[in-house]
VMD Tcl script that draws the C-alpha trace (Angstrom):
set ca {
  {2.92 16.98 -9.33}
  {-0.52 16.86 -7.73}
  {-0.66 14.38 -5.01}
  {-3.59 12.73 -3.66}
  {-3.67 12.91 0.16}
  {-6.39 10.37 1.76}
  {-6.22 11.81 5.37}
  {-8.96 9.09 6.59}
  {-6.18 6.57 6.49}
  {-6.28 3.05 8.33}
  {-4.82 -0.08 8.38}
  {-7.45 -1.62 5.77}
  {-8.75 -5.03 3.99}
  {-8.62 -3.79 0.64}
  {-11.24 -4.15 -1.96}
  {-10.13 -3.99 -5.38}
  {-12.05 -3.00 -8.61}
  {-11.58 -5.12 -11.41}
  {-13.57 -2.49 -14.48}
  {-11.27 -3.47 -17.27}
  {-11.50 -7.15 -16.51}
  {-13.39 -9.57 -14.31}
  {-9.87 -10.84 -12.85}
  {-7.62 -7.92 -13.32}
  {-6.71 -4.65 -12.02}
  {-3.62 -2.50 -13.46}
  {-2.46 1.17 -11.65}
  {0.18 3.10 -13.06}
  {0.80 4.95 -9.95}
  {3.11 7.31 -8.10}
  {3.58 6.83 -4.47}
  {5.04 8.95 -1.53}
  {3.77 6.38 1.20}
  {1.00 3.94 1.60}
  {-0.25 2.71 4.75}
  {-1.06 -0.93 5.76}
  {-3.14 -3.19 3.78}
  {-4.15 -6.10 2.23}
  {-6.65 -7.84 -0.36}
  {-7.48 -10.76 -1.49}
  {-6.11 -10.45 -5.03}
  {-2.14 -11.18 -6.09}
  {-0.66 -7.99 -6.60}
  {3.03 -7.88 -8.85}
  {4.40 -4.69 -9.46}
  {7.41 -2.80 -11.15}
  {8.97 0.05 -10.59}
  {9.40 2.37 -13.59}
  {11.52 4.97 -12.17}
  {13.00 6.01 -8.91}
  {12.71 4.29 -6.10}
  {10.88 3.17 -3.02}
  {10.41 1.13 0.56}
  {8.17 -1.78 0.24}
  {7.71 -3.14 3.81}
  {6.32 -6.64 4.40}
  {6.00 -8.46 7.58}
  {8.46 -5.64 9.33}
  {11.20 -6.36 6.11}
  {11.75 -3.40 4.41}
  {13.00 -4.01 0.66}
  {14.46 -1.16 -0.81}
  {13.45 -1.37 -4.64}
  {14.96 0.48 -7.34}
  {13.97 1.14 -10.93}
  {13.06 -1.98 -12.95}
  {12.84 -3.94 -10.14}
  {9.55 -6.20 -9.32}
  {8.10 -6.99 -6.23}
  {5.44 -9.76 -5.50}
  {2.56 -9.37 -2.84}
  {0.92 -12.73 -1.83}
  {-3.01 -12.51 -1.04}
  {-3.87 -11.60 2.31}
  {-0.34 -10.14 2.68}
  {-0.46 -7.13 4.60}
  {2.68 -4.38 3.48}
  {2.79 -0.54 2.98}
  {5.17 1.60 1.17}
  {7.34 4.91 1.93}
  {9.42 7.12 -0.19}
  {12.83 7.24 0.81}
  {12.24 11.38 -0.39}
  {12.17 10.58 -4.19}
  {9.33 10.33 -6.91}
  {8.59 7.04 -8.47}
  {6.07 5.51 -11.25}
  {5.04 1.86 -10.68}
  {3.12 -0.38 -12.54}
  {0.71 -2.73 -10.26}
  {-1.49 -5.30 -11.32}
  {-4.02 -6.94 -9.11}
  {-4.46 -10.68 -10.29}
  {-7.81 -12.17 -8.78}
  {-7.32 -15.56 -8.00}
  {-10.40 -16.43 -10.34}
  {-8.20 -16.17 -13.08}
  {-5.70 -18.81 -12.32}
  {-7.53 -20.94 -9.81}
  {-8.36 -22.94 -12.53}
  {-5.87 -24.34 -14.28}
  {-3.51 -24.23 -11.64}
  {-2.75 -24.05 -7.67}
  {-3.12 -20.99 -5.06}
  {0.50 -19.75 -5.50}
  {2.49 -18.63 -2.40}
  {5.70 -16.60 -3.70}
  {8.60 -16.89 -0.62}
  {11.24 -14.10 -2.73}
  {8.82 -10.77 -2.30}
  {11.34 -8.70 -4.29}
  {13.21 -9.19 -7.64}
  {16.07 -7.06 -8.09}
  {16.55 -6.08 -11.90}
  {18.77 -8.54 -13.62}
  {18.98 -8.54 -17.84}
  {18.39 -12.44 -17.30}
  {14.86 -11.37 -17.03}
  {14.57 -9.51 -20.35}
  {11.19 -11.74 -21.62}
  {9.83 -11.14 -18.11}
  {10.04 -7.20 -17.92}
  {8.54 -7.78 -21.69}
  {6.09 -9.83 -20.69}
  {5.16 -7.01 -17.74}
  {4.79 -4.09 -20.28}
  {3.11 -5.71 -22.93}
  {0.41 -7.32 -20.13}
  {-0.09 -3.25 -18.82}
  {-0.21 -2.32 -22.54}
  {-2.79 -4.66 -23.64}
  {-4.69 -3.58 -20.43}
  {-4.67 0.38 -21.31}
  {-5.32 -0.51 -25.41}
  {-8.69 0.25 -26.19}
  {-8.52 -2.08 -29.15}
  {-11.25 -4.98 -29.15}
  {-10.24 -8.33 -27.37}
  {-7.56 -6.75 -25.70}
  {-8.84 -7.62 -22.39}
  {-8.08 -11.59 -23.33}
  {-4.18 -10.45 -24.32}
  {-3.53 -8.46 -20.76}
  {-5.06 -12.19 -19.03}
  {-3.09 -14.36 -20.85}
  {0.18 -12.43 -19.80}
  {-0.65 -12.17 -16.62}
  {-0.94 -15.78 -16.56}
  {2.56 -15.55 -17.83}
  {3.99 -13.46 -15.80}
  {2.46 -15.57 -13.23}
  {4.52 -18.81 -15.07}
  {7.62 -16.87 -15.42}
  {7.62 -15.83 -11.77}
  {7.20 -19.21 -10.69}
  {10.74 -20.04 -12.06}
  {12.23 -17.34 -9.97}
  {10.41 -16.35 -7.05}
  {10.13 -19.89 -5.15}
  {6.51 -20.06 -4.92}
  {4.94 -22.87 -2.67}
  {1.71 -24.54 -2.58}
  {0.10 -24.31 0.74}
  {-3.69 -23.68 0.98}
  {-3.56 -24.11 4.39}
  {-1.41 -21.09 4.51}
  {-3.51 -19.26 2.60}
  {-6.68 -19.98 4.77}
  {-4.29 -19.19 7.63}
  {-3.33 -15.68 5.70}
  {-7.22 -14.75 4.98}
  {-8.14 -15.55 8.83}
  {-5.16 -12.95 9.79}
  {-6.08 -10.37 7.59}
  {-9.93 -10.49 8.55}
  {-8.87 -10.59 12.23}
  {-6.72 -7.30 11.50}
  {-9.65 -5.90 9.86}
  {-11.74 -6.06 13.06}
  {-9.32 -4.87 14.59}
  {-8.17 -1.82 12.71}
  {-11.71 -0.97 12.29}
  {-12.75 -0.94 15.97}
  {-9.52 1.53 16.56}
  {-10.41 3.88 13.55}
  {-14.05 4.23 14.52}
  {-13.03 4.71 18.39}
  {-9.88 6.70 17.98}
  {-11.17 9.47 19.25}
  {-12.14 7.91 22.58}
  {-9.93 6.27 25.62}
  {-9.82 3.38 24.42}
  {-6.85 0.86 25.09}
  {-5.41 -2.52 23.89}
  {-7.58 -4.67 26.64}
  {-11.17 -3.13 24.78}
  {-9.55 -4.66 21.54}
  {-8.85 -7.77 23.64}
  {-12.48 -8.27 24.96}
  {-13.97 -7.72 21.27}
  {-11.75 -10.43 20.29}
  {-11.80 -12.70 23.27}
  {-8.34 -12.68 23.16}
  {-5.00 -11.66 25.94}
  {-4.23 -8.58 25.73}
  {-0.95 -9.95 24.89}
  {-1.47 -11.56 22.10}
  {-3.54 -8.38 20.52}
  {-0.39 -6.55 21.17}
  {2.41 -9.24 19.65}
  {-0.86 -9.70 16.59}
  {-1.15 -5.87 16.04}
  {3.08 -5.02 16.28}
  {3.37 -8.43 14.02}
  {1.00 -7.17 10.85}
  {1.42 -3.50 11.03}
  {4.77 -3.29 12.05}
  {3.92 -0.87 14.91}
  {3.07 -1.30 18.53}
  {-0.83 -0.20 19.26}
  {0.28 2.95 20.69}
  {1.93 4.44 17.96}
  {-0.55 2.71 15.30}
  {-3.15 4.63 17.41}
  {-1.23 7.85 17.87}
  {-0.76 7.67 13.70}
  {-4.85 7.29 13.07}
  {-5.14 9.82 15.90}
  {-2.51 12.42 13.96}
  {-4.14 11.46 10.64}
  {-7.35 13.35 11.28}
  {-5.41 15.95 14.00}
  {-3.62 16.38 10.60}
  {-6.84 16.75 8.32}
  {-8.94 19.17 11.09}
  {-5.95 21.40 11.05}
  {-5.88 21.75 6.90}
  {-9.65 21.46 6.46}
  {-11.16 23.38 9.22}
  {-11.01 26.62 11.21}
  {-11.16 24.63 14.41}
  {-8.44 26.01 17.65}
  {-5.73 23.47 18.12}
  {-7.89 22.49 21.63}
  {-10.32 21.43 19.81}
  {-8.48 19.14 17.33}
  {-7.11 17.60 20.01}
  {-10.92 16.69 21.28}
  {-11.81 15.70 17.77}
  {-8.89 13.44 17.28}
  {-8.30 11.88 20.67}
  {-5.20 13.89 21.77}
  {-5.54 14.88 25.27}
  {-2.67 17.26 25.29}
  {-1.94 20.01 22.42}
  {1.31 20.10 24.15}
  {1.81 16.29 22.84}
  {0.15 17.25 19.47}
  {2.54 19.61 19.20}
  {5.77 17.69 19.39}
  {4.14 14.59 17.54}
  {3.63 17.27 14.46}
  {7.02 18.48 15.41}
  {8.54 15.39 15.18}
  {6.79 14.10 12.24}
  {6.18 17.75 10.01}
  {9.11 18.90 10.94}
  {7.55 22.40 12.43}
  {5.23 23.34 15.10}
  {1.17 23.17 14.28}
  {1.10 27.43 14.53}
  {3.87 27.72 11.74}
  {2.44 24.98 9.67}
  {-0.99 26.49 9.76}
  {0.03 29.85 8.83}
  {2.19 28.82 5.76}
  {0.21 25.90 4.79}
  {0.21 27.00 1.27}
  {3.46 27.66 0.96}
  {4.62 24.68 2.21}
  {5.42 21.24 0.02}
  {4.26 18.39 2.48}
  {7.34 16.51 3.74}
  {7.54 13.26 3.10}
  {8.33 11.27 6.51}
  {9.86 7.68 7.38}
  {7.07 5.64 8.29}
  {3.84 5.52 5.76}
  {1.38 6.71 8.55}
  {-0.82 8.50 5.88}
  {-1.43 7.51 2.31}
  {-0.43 10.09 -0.60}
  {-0.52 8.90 -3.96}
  {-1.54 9.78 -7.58}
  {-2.93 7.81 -10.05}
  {-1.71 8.39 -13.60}
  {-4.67 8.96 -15.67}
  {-6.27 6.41 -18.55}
  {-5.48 9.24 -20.78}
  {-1.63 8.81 -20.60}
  {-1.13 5.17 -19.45}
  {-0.18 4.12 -22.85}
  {2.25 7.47 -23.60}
  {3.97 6.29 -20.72}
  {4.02 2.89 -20.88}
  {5.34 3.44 -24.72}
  {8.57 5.67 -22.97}
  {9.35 3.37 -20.08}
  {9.13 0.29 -22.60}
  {11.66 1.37 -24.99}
  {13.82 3.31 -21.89}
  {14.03 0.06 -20.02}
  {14.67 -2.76 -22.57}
  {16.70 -0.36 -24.69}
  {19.03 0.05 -22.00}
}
mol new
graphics top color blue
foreach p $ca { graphics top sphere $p radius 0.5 }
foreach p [lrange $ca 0 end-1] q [lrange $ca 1 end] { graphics top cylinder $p $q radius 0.2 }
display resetview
């Protein structure tokens, strides 16, 4: 499988492309880990096959195949393989399609294990990502009006709230984190430290820390230390450049650090990896500190849509 590996990775505020629709967005993707983010849109998803880590608000759910998982706007969560291939189906609802004709929805339950109770959901799900991937005329209307549905059926299930304060709340954190994560992305490379974050924000340095280990799940050490190994990571595959260097590039003082942060993450020293790059299938680790994906192409959405549909309600 060819896997796409963004090595410019950060914790980012997500802007989502709505080309099929004005209000919705549908990936049939496979992921191996995805770092933290978040958007404005509602994103629902199910998983097809396999099975992976969703982690929201430092709770990990462990979803298997034909479960669903919700994603509230503003939410920040990231995903990691527990070492197994998956397929999910994601759509990005834009609150412009519901805002309408009914209130800014807050789920509480982020994950729905499968249950056959939910038969006309999981229905409702395919037949929404198959109207979205038809090419047919008007199809465009069909994939909104079941995601308005699956929107209503979720609501039955998920115990969704009304709260727009919340929400305000939730966009005001995730704009704050996008300062944030942006400053330490573009600066990475220098000495920087948690009270520079602090002063940009006119905040305490302690409540940057508790704000940054709250919404990524990671202390700003090791969230730094991850951006830092990110583009170590991509210098080493990309370039020609001597380890010393890297370590300039990326912010590492020490190659002897480098080293046993590549060691400990890789699974072998920087030398052997460099050597036998090609030969080597990247390992997939326990925390999503890079993002490696594919996306299934428009081509074969509805080939595969067609199998999982009749696999999964067949069953």
């Amino acid at each position: 499988m060819d896997l796409e590996i963004n090595k410019n990775t950060k914790t980012e505020y997500e802007i989502i492309r709505h080309t099929k629709t004005n209000s919705l967005a549908m990936l049939l993707i496979e992921i191996l880990s995805r770092s933290v983010h978040c958007h404005s849109d509602l994103e629902i998803g199910m998983l097809l096959d396999g099975n992976i880590d969703l982690v929201i608000d430092n709770e990990v759910f462990s979803l298997k195949k034909n479960d669903i998982y919700i994603v509230n706007r503003y939410q920040p969560h990231s995903f990691y393989s527990n070492k197994s291939h998956n397929k999910i189906v994601i759509f990005l609802i834009n609150h412009a399609l519901y805002k309408n004709i009914g209130p800014d929805i807050i789920y509480k339950k982020n994950h729905i294990a499968f249950n056959k109770e939910y038969n006309n959901l999981y229905r409702t799900i395919f037949e929404c990502a198959m109207c979205y991937a038809s090419d047919l005329p008007f199809t465009e209307m069909g994939a909104g009006a079941k995601a308005l549905d699956i929107i209503y059926q979720l609501s039955k299930i998920a115990n969704p709230i009304i709260d727009e304060h919340s929400t305000k709340q939730s966009r005001s954190k995730a704009k704050h984190l996008q300062r944030i994560t942006d400053y330490i992305f573009e600066h990475h490379s220098e000495n920087i430290s948690l009270s520079d974050i602090a002063d940009l924000e006119s905040l305490s340095t302690y409540y940057i820390s508790h704000f940054i280990k709250k919404m990524t799940g990671m202390n700003f050490t090791t969230y730094l230390n991850n951006i830092r190994f990110d583009h170590a990571f991509s210098l080493l595959t990309k370039t020609n450049l001597r380890i010393s260097d890297i370590c300039c590039e990326s912010g590492f003082s020490d190659s002897r650090y480098l080293n046993r942060l590549f060691k400990e993450k890789m699974g072998m020293d920087i030398q052997f990896y460099r050597k036998n790059m090609d030969k080597i299938e990247l390992p997939l680790t326990d925390q999503p500190y890079m993002t490696v994906q594919n996306h299934i192409s428009q081509s074969k959405f509805m080939s595969v849509l067609e199998r999982y549909y009749k696999e999964s309600l067949e069953e």
